[in-house]
C-alpha positions in Angstrom: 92.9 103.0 105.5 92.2 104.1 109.1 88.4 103.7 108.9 88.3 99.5 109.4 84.3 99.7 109.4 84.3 101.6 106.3 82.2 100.2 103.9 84.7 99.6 101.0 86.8 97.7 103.5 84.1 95.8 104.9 82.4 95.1 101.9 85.8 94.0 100.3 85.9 91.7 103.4 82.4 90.4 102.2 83.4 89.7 98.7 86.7 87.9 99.4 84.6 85.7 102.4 81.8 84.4 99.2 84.6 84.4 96.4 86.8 81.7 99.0 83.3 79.6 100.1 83.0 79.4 96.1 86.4 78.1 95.2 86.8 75.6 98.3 83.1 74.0 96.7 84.7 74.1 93.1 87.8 72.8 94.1 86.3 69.8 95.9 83.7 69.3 93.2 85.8 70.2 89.7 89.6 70.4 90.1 91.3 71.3 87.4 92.8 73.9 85.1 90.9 76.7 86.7 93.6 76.7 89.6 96.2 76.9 87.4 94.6 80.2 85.8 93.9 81.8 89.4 97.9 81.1 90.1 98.6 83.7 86.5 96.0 85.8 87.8 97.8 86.1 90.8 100.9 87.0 89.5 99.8 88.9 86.8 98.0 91.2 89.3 101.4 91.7 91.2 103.6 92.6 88.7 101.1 94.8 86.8 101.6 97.0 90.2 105.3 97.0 89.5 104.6 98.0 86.1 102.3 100.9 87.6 105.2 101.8 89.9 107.9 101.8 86.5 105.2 104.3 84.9 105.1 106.8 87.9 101.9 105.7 89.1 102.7 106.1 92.8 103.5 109.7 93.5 106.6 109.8 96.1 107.7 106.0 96.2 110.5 104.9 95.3 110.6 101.9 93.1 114.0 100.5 95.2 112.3 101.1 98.2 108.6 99.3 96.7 110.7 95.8 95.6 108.5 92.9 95.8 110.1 91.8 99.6 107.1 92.2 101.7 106.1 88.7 102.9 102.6 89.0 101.1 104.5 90.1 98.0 106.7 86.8 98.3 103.2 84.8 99.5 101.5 85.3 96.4 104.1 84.0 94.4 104.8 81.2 96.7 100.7 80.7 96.6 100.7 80.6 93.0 103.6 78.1 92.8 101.7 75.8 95.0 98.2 76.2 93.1 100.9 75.4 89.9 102.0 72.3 91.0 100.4 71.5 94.4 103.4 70.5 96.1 102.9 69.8 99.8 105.5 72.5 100.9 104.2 75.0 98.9 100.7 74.6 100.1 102.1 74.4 103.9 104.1 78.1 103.3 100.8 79.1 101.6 98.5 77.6 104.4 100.6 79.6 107.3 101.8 82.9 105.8 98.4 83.7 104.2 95.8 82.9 107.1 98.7 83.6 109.7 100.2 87.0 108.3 98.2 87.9 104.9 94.9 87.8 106.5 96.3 90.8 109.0 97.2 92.7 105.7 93.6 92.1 105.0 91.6 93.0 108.4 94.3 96.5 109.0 95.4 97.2 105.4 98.2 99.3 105.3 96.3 101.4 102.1 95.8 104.8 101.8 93.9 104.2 97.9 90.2 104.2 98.1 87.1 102.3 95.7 87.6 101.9 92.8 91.3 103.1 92.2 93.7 100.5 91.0 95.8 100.2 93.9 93.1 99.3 95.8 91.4 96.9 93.6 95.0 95.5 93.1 95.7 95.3 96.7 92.3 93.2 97.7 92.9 91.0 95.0 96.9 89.9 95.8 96.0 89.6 99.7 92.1 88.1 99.1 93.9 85.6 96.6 96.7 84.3 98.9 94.0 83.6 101.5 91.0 81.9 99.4 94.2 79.9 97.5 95.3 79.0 101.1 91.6 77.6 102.2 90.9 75.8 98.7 94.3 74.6 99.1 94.3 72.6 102.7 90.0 72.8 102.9 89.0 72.2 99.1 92.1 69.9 97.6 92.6 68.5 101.3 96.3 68.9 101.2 97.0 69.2 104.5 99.8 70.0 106.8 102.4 67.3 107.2 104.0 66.6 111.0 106.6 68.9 111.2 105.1 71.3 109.1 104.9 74.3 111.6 108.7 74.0 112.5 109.7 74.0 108.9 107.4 77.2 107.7 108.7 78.8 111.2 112.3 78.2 110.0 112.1 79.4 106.5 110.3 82.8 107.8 112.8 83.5 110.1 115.4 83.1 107.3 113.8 85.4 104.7 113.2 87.5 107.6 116.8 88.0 108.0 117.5 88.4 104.6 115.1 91.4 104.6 116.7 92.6 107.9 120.0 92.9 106.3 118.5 94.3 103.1 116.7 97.0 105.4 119.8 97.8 107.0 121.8 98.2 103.7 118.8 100.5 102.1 117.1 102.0 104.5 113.9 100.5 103.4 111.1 99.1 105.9 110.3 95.9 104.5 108.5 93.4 106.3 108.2 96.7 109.2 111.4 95.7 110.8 112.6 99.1 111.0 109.0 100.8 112.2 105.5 100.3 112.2 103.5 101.2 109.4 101.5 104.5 109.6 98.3 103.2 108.8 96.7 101.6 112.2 97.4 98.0 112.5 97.6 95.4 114.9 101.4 95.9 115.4 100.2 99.4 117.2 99.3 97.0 120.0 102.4 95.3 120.7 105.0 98.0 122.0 107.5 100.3 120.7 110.4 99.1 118.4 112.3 96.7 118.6 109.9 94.7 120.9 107.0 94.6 118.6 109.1 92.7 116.6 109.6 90.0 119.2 105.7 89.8 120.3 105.2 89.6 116.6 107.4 86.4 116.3 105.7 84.6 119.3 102.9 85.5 118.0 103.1 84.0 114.8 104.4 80.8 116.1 101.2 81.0 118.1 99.0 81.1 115.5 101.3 78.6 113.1 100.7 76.3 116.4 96.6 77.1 116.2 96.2 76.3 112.6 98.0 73.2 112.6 95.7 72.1 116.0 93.1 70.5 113.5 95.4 68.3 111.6 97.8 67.6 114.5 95.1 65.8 115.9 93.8 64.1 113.3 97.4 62.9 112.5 97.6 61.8 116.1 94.0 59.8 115.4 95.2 57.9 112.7 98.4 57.0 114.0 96.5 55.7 117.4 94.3 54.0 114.8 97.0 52.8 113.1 98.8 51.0 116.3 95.4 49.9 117.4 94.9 48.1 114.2 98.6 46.6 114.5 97.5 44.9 117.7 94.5 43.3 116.6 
């Protein structure tokens, strides 16, 4: 999609900001079964688009080439996992890959599909999901990140990133965009030629790991000043 301001990409923009405001309220007011039924929802949308692939409904790809190793393809399932059971990793991965790397796939999609085909419909739904799960996660539940939390996530994306590095090389695929930039505009355009986007990308997302932890980092350091203040007393 090269026209950002279009109206089917802002107004899916629109939709996906009022659906998250309305699932942080109902998770904070009415937890409960629901959140299990948006994590199937979830992954019933993604592999319903590997089912569309299987049936030839994607002229040109290559079903070994369209595997499910996209980081947003592995968020959602990671996101539904955590909406599942809640666990406090989970919900960490979730919390950092969806507003630190899904939210990009949301504000330059890499879609060439247009309102109201299925791949488009499918596409906003997966990447809106991960993000509103991610909010109504850490805002809604208030399961927040743990000390250490950015470090961790960091370390587990630079593994699977390798995985997919050597899965590239083997295939020739372009997961994750290791191998080139997609050819829809996005904000990897910005950061150099290959291999060097690459790196800015990886400082960058530390960056923003580091920005999105800033809130709870300093409440955690509050408490624990609290904490030893209260010990002295």
């Amino acid at each position: 999609m090269s026209d950002l301001l279009a109206t089917e990409h802002v107004g899916a923009l629109v939709v996906i900001a009022a659906a998250t405001v309305v699932l942080i309220v109902a998770a904070r007011r009415r937890p409960g079964a629901w959140l299990q039924v948006l994590a199937l929802v979830l992954v019933v949308d993604e592999v319903s688009w590997w089912v569309y692939l299987l049936a030839g409904g994607e002229p040109g790809s290559e079903l070994g080439q369209s595997l499910p190793l996209q980081l947003c393809d592995v968020a959602i399932f990671v996101t539904a996992a955590a909406l599942w059971s809640r666990l406090p990793l989970l919900v960490e991965v979730t919390y950092f890959w969806g507003l630190a790397g899904t939210i990009q796939a949301l504000l330059t999609p890499d879609l060439p599909q247009h309102f109201p085909s299925y791949p488009y419909l499918q596409y906003y739904i997966a990447h809106g999901g991960v993000v509103a799960s991610a909010l109504l996660l850490v805002i809604g539940l208030r399961i927040h990140p743990r000390p250490w939390s950015v470090l961790k996530v960091a370390a587990l994306t630079f593994a699977y990133a390798a995985v997919v590095g050597v899965v590239d090389a083997i295939t020739g695929a372009d997961y994750m965009y290791l191998r080139a930039k997609p050819p829809s505009a996005t904000l990897l355009e910005a950061l150099g030629p290959w291999p060097w986007y690459i790196g800015a990308a990886t400082l960058i997302g530390i960056a923003l790991f580091a920005i999105l932890d800033a809130p709870f980092r300093w409440r955690r350091a509050s408490s624990s000043a609290e904490r030893r203040a209260e010990a002295l007393r």
